[in-house]
N, C-alpha and C positions, 0 to 999 in steps of 0.2 A: 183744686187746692188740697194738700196733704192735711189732713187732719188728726189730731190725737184725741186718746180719751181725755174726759176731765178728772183729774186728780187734787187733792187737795194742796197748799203747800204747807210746807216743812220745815224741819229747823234742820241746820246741817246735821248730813249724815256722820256719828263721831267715829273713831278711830274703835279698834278693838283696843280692851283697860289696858294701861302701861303706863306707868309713872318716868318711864327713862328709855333712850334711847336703846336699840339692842343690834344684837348683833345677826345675820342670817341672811337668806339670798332672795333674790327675787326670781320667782320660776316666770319666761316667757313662753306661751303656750303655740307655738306656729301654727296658724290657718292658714298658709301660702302666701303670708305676703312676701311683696321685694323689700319690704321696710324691716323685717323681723328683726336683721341683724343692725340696723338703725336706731331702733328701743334699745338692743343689748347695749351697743355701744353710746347710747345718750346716756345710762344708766353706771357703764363705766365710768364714765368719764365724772362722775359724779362719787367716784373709788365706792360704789357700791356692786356688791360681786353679782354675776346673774349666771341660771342655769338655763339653755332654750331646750324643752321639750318638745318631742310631736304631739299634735291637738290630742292624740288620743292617749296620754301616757295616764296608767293608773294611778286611781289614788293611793296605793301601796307605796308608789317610789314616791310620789309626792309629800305624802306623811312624812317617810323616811329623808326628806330633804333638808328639814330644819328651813322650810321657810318664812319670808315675813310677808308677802304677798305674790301675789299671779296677775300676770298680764295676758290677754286675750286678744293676738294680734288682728290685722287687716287679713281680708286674703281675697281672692276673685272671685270665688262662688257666690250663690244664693241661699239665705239657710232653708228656704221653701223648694229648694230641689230634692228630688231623689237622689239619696243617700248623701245628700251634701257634710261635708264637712263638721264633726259637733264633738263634744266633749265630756265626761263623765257629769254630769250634774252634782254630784256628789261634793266636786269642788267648792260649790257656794255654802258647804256645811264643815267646812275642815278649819274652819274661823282664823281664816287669814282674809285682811281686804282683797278683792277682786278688779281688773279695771278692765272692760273690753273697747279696743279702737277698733274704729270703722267694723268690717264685718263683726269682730269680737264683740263689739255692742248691739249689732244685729244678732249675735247667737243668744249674748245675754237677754236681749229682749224676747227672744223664740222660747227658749227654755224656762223665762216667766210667766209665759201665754202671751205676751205682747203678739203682734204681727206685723210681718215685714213685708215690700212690697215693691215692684222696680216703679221705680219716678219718672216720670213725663220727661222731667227737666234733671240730668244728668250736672254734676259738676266733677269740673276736674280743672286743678289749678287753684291759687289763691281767692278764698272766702272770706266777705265780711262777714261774723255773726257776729248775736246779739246776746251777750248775760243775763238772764232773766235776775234783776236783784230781787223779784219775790220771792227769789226761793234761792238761799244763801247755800254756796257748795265751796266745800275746803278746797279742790282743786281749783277755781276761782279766785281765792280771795286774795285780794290787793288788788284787784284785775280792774283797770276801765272795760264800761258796759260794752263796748265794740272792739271785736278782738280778729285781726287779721290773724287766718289759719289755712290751710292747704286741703284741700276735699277732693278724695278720689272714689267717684263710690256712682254706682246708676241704680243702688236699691235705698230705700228710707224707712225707717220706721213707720207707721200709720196707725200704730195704738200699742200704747205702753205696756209691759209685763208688769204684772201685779205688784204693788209697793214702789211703785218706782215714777218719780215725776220730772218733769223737763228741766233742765237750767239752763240750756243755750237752745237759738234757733237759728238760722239763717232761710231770709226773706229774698226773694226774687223777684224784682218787679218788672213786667213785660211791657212791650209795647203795645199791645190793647188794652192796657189798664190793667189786668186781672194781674197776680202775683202769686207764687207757688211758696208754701214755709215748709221745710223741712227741719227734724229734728236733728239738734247738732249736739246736744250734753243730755244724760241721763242721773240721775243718782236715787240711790235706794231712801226709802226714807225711816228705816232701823239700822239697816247694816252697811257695812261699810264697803258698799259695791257703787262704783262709777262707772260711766261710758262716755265714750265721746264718737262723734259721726266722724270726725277731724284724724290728720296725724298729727298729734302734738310731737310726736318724737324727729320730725324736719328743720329743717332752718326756716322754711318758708312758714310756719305758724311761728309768728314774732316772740311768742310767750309761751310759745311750746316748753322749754328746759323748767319756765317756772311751774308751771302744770305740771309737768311728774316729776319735780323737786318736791309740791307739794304732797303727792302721793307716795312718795318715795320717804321723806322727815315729818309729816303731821301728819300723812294717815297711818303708815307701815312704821313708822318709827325705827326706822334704821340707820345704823351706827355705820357714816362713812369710813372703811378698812381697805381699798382694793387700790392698787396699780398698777401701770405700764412697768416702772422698774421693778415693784415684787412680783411680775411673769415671766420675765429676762432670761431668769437662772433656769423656771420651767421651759420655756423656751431651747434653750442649749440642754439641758439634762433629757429634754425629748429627743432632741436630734441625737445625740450619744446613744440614748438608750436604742432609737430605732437603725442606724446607720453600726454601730459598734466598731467592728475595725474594718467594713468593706468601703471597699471608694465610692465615693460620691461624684457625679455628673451633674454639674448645677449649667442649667438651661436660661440662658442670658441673652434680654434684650438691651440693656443698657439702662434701663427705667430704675426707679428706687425699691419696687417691690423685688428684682430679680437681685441688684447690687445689695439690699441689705440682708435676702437669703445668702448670697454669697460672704456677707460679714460673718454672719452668724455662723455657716456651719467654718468658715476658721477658727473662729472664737472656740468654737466647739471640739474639733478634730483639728486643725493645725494646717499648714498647707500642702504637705506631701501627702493626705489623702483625699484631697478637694480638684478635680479635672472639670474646667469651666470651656463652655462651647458657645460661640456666636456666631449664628447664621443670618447673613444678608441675604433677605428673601429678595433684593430688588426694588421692596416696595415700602421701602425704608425712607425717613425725611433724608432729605440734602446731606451729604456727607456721615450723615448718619452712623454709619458703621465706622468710620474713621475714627470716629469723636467717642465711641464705646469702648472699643478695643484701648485706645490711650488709659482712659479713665479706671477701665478694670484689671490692667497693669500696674496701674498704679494702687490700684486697693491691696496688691500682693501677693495677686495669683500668680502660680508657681507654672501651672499648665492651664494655658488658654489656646483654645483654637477658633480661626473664623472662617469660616464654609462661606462663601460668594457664590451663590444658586439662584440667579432669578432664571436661568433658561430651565432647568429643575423644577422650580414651584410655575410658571407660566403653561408648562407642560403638563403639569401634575395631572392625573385622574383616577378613579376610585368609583368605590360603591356603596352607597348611601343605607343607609337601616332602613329602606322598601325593598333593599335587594337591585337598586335601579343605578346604570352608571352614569357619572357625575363627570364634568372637564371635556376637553382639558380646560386648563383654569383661565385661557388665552382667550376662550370664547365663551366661558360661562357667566350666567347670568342672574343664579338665584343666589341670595346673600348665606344661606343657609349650607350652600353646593359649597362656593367660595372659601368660607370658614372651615368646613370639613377638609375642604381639597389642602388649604393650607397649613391646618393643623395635623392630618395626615403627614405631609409631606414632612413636614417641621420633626415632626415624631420620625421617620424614618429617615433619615438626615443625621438625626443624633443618633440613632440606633448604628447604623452604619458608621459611624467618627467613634461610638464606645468601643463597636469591636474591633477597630483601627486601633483602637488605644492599647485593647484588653493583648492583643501582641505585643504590641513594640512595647509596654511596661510588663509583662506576663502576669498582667492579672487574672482572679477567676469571675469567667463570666458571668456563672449564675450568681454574685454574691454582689455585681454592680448595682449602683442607686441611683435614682435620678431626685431632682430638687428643681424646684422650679415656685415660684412667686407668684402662687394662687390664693389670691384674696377672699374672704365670705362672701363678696356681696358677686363675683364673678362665678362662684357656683351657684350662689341663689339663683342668676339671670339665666345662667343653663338649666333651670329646672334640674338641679341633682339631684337623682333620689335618696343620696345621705345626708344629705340637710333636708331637704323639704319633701313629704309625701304628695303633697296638695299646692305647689307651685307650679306657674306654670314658665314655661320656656320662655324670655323674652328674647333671646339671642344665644347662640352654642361660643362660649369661650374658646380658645383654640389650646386652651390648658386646661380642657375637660372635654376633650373625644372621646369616641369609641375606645382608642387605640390607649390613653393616658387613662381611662378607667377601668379598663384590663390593667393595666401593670398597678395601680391605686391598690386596686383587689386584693393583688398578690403580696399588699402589703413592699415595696416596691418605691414606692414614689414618697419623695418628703415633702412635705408643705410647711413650714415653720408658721407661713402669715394667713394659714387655710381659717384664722378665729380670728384673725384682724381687718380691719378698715384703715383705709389710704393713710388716716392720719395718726393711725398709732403705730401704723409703719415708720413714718417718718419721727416719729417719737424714738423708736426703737435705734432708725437709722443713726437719731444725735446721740444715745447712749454707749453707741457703738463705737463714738469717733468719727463716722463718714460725713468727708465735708459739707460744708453746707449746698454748696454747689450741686450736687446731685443730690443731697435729701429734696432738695424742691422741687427738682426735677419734674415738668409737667408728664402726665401717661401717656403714654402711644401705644395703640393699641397691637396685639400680637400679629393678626393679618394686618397691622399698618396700612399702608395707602389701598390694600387689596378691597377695603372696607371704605374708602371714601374717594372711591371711584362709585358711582350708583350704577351698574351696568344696567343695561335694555335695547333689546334690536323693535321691542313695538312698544308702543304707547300704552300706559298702563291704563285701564278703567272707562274704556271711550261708552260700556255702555252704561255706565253711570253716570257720566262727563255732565251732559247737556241739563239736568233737572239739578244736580248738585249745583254745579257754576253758574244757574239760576239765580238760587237760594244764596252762593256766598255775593252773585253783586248785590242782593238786598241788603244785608247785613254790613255790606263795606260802606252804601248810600249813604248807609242812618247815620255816618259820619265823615261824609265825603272823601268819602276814598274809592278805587276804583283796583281792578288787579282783575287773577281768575284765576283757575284750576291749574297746575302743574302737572302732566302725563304723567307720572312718576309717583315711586310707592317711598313710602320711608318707614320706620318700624317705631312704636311708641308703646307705654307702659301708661295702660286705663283703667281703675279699677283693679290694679293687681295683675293683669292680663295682659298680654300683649297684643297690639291691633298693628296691623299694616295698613296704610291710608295715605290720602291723598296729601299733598304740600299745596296751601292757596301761597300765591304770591300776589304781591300786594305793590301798589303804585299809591308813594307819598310823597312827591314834593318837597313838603315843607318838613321834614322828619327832622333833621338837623336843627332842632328847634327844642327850648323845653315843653312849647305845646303840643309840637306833632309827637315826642316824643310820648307824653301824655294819652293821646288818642292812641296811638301803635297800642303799649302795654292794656289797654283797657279793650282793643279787637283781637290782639294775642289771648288775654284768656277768654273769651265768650266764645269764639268762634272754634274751637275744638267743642265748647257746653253744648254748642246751639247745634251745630252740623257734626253727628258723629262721625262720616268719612274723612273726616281732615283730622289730623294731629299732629302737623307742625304749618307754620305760618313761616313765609320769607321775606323779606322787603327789599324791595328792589330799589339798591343803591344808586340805580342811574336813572330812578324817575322823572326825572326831569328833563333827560335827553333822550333817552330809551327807553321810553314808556310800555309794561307787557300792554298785551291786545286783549280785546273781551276773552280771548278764546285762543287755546294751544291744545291741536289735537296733533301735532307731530312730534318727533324726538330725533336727536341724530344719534342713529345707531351708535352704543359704543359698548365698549368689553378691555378688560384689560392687555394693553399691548404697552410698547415702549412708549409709542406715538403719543396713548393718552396718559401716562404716567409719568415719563418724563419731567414735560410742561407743567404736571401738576406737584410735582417734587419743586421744582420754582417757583412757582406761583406761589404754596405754602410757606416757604423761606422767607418769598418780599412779604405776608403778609406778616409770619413773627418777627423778622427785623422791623416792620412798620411800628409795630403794638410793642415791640420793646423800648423800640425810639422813643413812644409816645404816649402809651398808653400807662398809666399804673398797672403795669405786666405782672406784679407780687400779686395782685389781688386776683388776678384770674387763675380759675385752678385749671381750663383746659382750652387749650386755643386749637382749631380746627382749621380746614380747607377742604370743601366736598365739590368734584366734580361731578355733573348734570348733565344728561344725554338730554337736555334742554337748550335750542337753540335758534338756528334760520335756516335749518337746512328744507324746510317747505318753502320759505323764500327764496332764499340761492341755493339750491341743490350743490351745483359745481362749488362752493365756497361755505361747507359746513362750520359752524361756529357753537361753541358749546359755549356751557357757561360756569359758576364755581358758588357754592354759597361757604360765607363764614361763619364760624359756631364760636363764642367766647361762653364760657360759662362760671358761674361763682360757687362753692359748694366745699363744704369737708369732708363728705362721706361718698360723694356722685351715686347715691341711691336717691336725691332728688336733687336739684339746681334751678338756676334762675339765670336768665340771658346776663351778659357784661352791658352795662347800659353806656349809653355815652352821656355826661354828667356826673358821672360816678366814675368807673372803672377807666372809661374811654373819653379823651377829650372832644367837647363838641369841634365841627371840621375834619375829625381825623379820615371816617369813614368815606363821604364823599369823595376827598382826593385821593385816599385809596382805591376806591372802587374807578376814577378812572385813567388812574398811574395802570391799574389791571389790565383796564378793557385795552388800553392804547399799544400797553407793549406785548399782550399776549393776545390779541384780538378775538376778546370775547362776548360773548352774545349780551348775555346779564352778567354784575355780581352782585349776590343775594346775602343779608346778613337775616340768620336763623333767629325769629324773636320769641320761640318756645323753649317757655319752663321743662323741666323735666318733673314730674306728669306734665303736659299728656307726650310728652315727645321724648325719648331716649336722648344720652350725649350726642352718640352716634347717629349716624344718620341711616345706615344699616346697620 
């Protein structure tokens, strides 16, 4: 069991003296998390301004910041490693309040003499903890004692840094009786430093917003001043200033982030120097490209072209940052290859339609610009090294290659939404004018269907298979459920890190139910805590006619070809006509279809059959989410007779609906 020291309690820790609210910034300190830019904009949104630093920025610019407090983000490391990640200490004497999440309160803890330690018992997903009321803390207060919160984290506290005592815990109780407590809230008992093990800054910690509202106006005491419409004007006076009078090449999928770059630099520069380009990679939804090109004619672009290249990107090949070559993309299989091959390709595409243009308009070539609709939290997930020193990769964007970071360099590339999140994009898009109709627009991602085809010619993990698939039919028992191991890798975000791991798939009967529904949600998050090789969970829609078997040690080869792309271009249509028919569709922020080299092809060879899992997910920022439930989002019924409208008219093996939060499981399934 986790133990701390014993410390006395306290009376809350007060605010530094201030009789009135003021005015000044909140500095975020980045230790690598995927949340970093998640704080910034909970903070926004609350119109108070923030600056993000790297962990290691001096106390010189810090002084010179004028600020009213520091935050001390999450991040993947250990603070007991070599050379891990750490911060001037200096900071706890500059008398501004302090607050560290997750690792940030593991550093705060190391830097007091506390000591930190990795935990037997790993959490990740939704935590209940517990308010200690003996020891009263302003981030707290209003708060009932049991407070649903989000924990991503496999190190714990194990004894507090001097002056500092508990306020939260969360308690685990096992099935041999024993129970493991781990520290979940910290606070100083002079000054005015907090910690928490939690992200308060998600959706998933229910009380998260009122937690650094509370640190935010009664401890730092700052005077809400900031907005989405007072950054509009810096917005366009950026793009002017960087673009001046050379043309602009804005790089267009259709999606809200690319259309409302494309608003802006009109707004900014006018139409005759704005040259819009959309490429059909092929692996685009249903009509896809039809339905863009309409839409971004109608926004008022002057010069739009659309490139039609799936025999181009299916060919594509290249050479990867080991030096090693990669494709073609027709037969590749690592997600990593895939993304490269088709952001490569996407980059040279455009390259080649600029200097088609830079003729026939007589422009000058070295003075062209490109724009394109790169989001914070999409360079965060590429591990960029100009946001984050100390993050790590959780997936390569296909608007942060090799190729799109050389021309960034050169100063080159515009990003208007490179400090924004999804939804002050779509803020931005209504201030714009742009209809409603595509501000909602759900995201599709750049390698689109390239990415939710899961390729593989072998079976992933067989020599792990047999002792894991063990351990998950135990765990399924203690609540009668039955399933097993999935061949196949998928790519998840744990502890700030990325892991690739297994899919358990799951056999429920009675899921359609609000009790089965009840059981699902409560073996979805245990079962990434308990077994770290798994981080996402599936449920097999057709349990009750086609039930999985203890055991899947084969897969049907697949890679991307028309064959498997096609069908799954269809398949994903009947599923969002289904969920629009039916579903309260406004409320989901991203509806999916992932094809699965999961099938019968060990049973009928001659008669391969694959299968699909769907992904609905809730979210405003998608640096975390929470599945679409049915009761909520989705009406009870829906799924079953979807799932065998599926199997009947497309003859498929399983269909799987994905019932992982993000942690521990990415939107994406690659």
């Amino acid at each position: 069991m986790m133990t701390t020291v014993s410390m006395p309690a306290c009376s809350t820790p007060t605010a530094l003296p201030t009789s009135s609210l003021k005015t000044g910034k909140i500095a975020i300190l980045d230790c690598g998390a995927q949340y970093t830019k998640v704080i910034d904009r909970r903070i926004r949104q609350q119109a108070v301004e923030t600056v993000i630093y790297p962990l290691e920025v001096s106390l010189e610019t810090l002084r010179a910041a004028g600020l009213s407090g520091i935050i001390l983000s999450g991040g993947p490391h250990s603070v007991y490693e070599t050379n891990a990640p750490t911060c001037d200490a200096g900071i706890f004497e500059l008398g501004v309040p302090v607050l560290g999440i997750c690792y940030g309160m593991q550093l705060m803890t190391h830097l007091f003499g506390g000591v930190v330690a990795g935990c037997s018992h790993k959490e990740y997903g939704e935590t209940i903890i517990s308010l200690l009321p003996a020891v009263p803390c302003l981030l707290f207060e209003g708060l009932e004692s049991n407070q649903q919160v989000l924990m991503s984290h496999g190190d714990s506290v194990t004894q507090l840094g001097k002056g500092f005592v508990e306020t939260a815990t969360s308690i685990t109780h096992h099935a041999d009786g024993t129970q493991t407590k781990v520290v979940a809230g910290i606070a100083h008992t002079e000054k005015p430093f907090f910690g928490v093990q939690f992200h308060p800054e998600v959706e998933l910690t229910e009380n998260g917003e009122q937690m650094l509202n509370q640190f935010l106006f009664a401890v730092c005491k700052v005077e809400p001043s900031f907005s989405v419409e007072n950054r509009l004007a810096g917005l366009i006076a950026d793009i002017q200033a960087q673009a001046q009078k050379h043309p602009v090449f804005v790089l267009l999928s259709g999606g809200v982030d690319s259309s409302v770059v494309a608003a802006l630099l009109l707004k900014a520069l006018g139409g005759d120097q704005v040259f819009g380009v959309h490429v059909n990679t092929g692996l685009m939804r249903l009509n896809e490209s039809d339905l863009v090109c309409d839409a971004l004619t109608a926004l008022g672009l002057k010069h739009l072209k659309r490139l039609d290249a799936q025999d181009a990107f299916l060919s594509a090949t290249a050479v990867n940052e080991a030096g090693q070559a990669i494709g073609p993309l027709r037969t590749e299989t690592d997600p990593e290859a895939k993304r490269q091959l088709i952001g490569d390709t996407f980059f040279h595409l455009i390259d080649a339609e600029m200097k088609a243009t830079v003729a026939e308009h007589g422009l000058v070539a070295e003075k062209i610009m490109l724009a394109q609709g790169t989001l914070r939290p999409d360079l965060i997930e590429s591990g960029n090294r100009d946001i984050s020193k100390t993050a790590h990769k959780i997936k390569t964007h296909h608007n942060d290659v090799a190729l799109i970071q050389q021309q960034r360099a050169l100063g080159l590339v515009i990003e208007p939404n490179k400090d924004l999140h999804k939804d002050e994009v779509r803020e931005v898009g209504r201030l714009l004018g742009l209809p409603e109709a595509l501000v909602v627009r759900q995201p599709f991602p750049g390698p689109g269907l390239g990415v939710r085809v899961l390729c593989a010619t072998q079976p992933y993990g067989l020599d792990q298979y047999d002792a894991l698939n063990t351990k998950l039919h135990a765990i399924l028992a203690e609540d009668g459920l039955t399933g097993c191991l999935l061949p196949v890798r998928t790519v998840g975000v744990q502890g700030d890190g990325r892991t690739y791991a297994f899919v358990a798939g799951i056999n429920a009967p009675d899921y359609d139910t609000p009790e089965g529904l009840a059981v699902l949600q409560k073996v979805a998050k245990a079962i990434p805590n308990r077994l770290a090789g798994i981080n996402r969970l599936a449920l097999n829609l057709l349990s009750a006619t086609q039930p999985l078997p203890a055991e899947i040690k084969t897969i049907v080869p697949t890679t991307l070809v028309p064959e498997v792309v096609d069908p799954l271009q269809q398949i994903d249509d009947a599923v969002t006509q289904a969920f629009i028919a039916e579903a309260h569709f406004a409320s989901i922020s991203q509806l999916l279809t992932v094809c699965l080299p999961v099938g019968e092809a060990g049973i009928n060879p001659n008669n391969p059959r694959r299968s699909v899992a769907i992904r609905g997910v809730v979210t405003s920022d998608f640096m975390t989410a929470r599945p679409a439930w049915w009761g909520k989002e989705l009406p009870f019924g829906l799924l079953p007779k979807l799932a065998s409208q599926l199997q009947q008219a497309h003859g498929l093996a399983y269909v799987f609906y994905d019932l992982t939060g993000k942690p521990p499981a990415t939107v994406e399934w690659e």
